[in-house]
N, C-alpha and C positions, 0 to 999 in steps of 0.2 A: 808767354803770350801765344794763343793760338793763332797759327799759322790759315794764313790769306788763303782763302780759295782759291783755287785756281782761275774760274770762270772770273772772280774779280781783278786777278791778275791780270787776264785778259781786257777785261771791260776796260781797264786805269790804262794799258798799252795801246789801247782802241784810242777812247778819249785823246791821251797823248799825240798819239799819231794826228788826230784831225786836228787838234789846237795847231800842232807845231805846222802841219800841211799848210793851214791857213796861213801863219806865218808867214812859209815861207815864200808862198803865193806872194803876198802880199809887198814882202822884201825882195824880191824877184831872185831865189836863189834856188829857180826850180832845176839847174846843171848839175848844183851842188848835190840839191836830194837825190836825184837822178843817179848821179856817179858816188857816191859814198854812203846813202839811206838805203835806195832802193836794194842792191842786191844783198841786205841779209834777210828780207823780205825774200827775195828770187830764191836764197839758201834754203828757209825756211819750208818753201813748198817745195823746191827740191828735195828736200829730206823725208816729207810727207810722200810725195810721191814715188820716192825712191824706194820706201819701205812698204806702197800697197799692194803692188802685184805679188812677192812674195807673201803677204799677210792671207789676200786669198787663195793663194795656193794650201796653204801649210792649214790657215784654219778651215777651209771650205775638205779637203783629203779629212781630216781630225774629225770632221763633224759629221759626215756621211757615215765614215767607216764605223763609226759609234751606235748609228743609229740602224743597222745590224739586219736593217729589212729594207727591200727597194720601192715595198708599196708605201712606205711611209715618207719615201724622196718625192714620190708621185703626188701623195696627197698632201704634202706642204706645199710640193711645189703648184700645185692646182690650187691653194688658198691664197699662197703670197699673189702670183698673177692674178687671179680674181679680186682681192685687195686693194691693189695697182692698180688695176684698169679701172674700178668704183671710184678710188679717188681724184683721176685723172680726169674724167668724166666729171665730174661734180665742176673739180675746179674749172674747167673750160665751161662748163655751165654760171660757174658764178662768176666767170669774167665777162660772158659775153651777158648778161643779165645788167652788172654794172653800166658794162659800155653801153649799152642802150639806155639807159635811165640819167645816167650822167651827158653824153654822149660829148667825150672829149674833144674829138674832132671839131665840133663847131667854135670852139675857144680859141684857136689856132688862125690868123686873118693871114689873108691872101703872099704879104709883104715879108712875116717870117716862112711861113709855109715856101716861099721861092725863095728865102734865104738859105733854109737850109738842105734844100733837093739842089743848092749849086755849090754850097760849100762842103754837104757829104757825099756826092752823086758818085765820086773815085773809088769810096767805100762799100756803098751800096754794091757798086757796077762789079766788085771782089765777091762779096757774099753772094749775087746774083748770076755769078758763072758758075762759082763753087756747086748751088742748088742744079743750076742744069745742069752738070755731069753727074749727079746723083741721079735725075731725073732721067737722064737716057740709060740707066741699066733697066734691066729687065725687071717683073713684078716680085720674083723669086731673089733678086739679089741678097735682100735681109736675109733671108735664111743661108743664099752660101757661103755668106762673110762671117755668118756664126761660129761655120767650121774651117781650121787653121789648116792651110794646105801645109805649113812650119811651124811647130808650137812656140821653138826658140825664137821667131825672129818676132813672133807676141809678145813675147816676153818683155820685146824692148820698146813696147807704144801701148801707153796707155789707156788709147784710144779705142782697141782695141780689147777689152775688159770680156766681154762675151766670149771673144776665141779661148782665153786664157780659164773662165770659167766652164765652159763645154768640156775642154779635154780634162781639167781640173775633176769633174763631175765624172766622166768616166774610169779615172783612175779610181773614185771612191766607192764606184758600183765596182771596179773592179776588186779591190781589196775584200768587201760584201761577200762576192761569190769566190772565193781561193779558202783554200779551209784555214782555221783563225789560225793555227800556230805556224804557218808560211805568213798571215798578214800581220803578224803582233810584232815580228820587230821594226817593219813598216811602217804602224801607228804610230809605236813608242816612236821612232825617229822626228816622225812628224809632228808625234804631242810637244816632245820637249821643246821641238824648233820654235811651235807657236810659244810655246814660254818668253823662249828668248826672246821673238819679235816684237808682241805684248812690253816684254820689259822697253826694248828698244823706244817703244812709241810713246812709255811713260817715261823715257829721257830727250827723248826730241821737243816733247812737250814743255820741260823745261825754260826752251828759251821761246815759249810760243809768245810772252808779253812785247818782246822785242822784235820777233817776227813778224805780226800785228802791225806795231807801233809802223815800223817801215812798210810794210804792203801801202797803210790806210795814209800815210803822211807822201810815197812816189804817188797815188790816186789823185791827192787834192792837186799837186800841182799838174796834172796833166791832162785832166779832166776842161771841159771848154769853159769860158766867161757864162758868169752868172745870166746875162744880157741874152744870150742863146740857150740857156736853160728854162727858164721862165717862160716861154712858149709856149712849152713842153709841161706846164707845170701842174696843168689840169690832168692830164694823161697820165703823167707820174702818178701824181695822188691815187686815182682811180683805179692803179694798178697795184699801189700800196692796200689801198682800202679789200680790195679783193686778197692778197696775200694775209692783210690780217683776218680776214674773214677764215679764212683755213686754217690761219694756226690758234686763234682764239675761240671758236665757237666749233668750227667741221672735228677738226681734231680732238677737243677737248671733250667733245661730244661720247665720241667714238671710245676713248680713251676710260673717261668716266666711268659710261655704261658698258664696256665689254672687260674691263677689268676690275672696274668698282677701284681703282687708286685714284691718288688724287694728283690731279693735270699739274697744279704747281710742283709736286716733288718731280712730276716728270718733265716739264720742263729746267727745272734746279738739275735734275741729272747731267743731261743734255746739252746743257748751255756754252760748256766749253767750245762741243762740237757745231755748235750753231754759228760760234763764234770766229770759231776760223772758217765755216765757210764763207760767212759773211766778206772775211777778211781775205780768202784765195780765190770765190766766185768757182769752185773748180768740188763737186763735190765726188767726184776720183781722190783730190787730194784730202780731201776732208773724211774719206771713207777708215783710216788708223783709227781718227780718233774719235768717230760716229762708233765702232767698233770695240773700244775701248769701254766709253761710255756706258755704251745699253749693257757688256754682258757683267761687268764691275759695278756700276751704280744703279741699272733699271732690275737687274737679275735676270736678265735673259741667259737661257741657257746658250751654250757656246755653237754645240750643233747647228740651234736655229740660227745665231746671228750669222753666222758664216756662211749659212746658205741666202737668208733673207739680204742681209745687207749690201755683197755685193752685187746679185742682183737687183736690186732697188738702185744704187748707185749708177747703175747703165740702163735702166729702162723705166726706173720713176723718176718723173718730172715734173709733179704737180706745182709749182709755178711755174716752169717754162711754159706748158699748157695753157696757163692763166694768162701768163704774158701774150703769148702768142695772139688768144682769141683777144683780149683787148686793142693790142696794136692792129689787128685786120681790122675793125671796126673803125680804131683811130682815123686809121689811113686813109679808107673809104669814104667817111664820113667829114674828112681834111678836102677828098678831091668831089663833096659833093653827092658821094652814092647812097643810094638807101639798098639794104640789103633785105631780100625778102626772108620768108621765116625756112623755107628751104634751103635756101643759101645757107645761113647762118647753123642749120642742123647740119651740113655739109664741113664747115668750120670744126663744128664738135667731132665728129668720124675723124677728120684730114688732123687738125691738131693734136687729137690722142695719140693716133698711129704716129705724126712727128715728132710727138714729144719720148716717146719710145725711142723712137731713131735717134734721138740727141746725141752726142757724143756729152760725157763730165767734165768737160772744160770750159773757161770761159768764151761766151757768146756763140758756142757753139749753136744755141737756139736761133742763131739770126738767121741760118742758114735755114734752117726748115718753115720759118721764120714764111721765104721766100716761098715754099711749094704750100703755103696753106695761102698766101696771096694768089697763086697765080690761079690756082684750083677755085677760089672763090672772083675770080677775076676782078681783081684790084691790082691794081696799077704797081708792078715789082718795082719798079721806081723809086715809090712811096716808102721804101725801106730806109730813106733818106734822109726821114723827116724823123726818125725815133733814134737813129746810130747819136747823136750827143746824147742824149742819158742813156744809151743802152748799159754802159759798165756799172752804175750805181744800181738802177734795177736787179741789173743779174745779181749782184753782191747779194739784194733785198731776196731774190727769187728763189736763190741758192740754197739760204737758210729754212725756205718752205722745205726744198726739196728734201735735206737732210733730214729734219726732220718729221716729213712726211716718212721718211724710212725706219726713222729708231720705231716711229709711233705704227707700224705695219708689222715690223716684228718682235714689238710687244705683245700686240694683239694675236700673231701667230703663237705665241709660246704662252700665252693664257689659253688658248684653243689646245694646244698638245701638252697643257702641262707643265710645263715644262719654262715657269715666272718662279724664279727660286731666290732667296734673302738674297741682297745683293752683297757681295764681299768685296770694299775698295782695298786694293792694292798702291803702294807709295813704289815709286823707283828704286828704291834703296832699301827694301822689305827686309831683303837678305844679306844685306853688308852687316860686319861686326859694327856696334856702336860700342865709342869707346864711353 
């Protein structure tokens, strides 16, 4: 019998997870999921995450030093950001297009709207100091956070992905310019390590149906009453409808016509990786197997993915963006504002550059969330009114974002060439079979 896909492996762990969530919802045994479900979920992205900063270490050294010229770092790297920024851009455009045509905010009456600025205001008032100390560094901050005053103590925050990738990126211009038989045993080192870690990530994968299954079954129960979600329900959607808007028509678009493949194998590739961001909300941690996917199932060559993807991982965020610009509208439009067409092209500027800023973890976007409200002067308050569905969204936002990235550095390695047969690799390729 041919063996289950993977991706459906997942889907059936997925499913699973929400039946039994509801359950246990239902059965009030949410201590129970808590203390015995949840943490092989916490294992699970622990593990993801534990194996991504070495992955772009070892593939981002492997993939420069290969590519044996520094104008060719320059001019990928000038396409991947121009790619990012395009897509960024659109989606804040096609959120804030929705939220005025829909305009969620006015579904929202007076009665919940102050249920829930008093029942989340503790949260908000957390995310809303976070954004002010962002806010009091200087205009140059981004850029000096880029560079590690300690690359080691990068190493141990993922948060941190830019530092780790800057110095990364220098060792592989470095290796470039030393003449090749001082950098060849340097490569080798680091070709073989990527083998290994590649291998690693097709065995961590392994238990991702069970990983899954607990992330999405500790969610149901923790998540708020349905009663307090339904508010909220017009807002959701609208921000749903916008995310499929990117991944079914912007994407597939793009995908189509700049590679001539077709959008369903690309999405069939990918769907593992979708899956678990779906399911971590964190796509740092979803970056192994974003990774895995494109350069084993889309044929991306290795070079490009190591350069494209985990840049895309820290600075694309084409749903946060989307998110962003809907919820400023929401908010505004909850407490009464009309935003004029200035304002709202001020949104599109302020929301790009945040979503850039994001950190790959979850709800990291609420934070910046905060400095594209206050810039458009709406009420930081109002960030109160979205924190109960913020975690299902992000889950939905996540999976734009990842795969906004496989589908950027598709498009890069159809541009340089460099889209080759794809070769799937199994965990176990090289163990004897008896």
């Amino acid at each position: 019998m041919k063996k289950l896909g993977l991706h459906w492996q997942i889907l059936i762990g997925m499913v699973l997870g929400i039946l039994f969530g509801f359950f246990a919802a239902e059965m009030n045994w949410n201590q129970f999921v808590i203390d015995w479900i949840k943490p092989f979920g916490t294992v699970f992205i622990n593990l993801l995450k534990m194996i991504a900063v070495p992955l772009i270490i070892v593939s981002l050294i492997t993939g420069i030093a290969e590519l044996k010229d520094i104008s060719k770092i320059s001019k990928m790297g000038g396409k991947t950001i121009g790619f990012y920024l395009m897509t960024t851009v659109v989606a804040v455009t096609i959120g804030l297009t929705l939220a005025n045509i829909i305009q969620p905010g006015t579904f929202i009456d007076e009665a919940s709207r102050d249920q829930l600025m008093a029942q989340y205001a503790s949260d908000a008032g957390g995310k809303i100091l976070e954004a002010e100390s962002q806010k009091e560094q200087g205009p140059l901050q981004p850029l000096v956070d880029i560079v590690p005053d300690n690359f080691f103590k990068s190493l141990t925050d993922n948060g941190k992905m830019l530092q780790v990738i800057f110095f990364t990126i220098l060792v592989g211009i470095g290796l470039i310019l030393i003449p090749e038989e001082k950098a060849r045993p340097v490569t080798q080192f680091f070709s073989g390590l990527n083998e290994v870690i590649l291998k690693i990530i097709d065995i961590i994968m392994l238990i991702a149906p069970i990983g899954v299954f607990a992330l999405l079954a500790a969610i149901l129960v923790e998540i708020p009453s349905f009663s307090v979600l339904q508010a909220l329900l017009v807002y959701a959607l609208t921000v749903l409808a916008g995310l499929a808007v990117l991944i079914f028509v912007i994407y597939s678009l793009m995908v189509s016509i700049i590679t001539k493949h077709s959008y369903f194998d690309f999405l069939k590739a990918i769907a593992p990786a979708q899956l678990v961001a779906f399911s971590t909300s964190s796509s740092a941690a979803t970056l192994p197997v974003t990774m895995e996917r494109v350069t084993e199932h889309l044929g991306v060559d290795e070079e490009v993915a190591s350069f494209v993807l985990p840049l895309g991982a820290t600075i694309n965020m084409d749903g946060t963006s989307l998110y962003q610009a809907v919820a400023a509208i929401f908010i505004a439009q909850a407490f009464g504002m009309q935003l004029d067409l200035a304002t709202q092209i001020m949104i599109v500027l302020t929301a790009t550059l945040a979503s850039i800023g994001s950190a790959a973890v979850p709800s990291a976007g609420m934070v910046m969330l905060v400095i594209v409200l206050g810039q458009a002067g709406i009420p930081e308050a109002g960030l109160a009114l979205i924190f109960a569905i913020d975690r299902p969204l992000d889950m939905c936002r996540t999976v734009v974002n990842v795969t906004s990235d496989a589908m950027v550095s598709t498009l890069i390695a159809k541009s340089e060439g460099q889209l080759l047969v794809p070769d799937v690799k199994e965990w176990d390729d090289n163990y004897p079979k008896k």
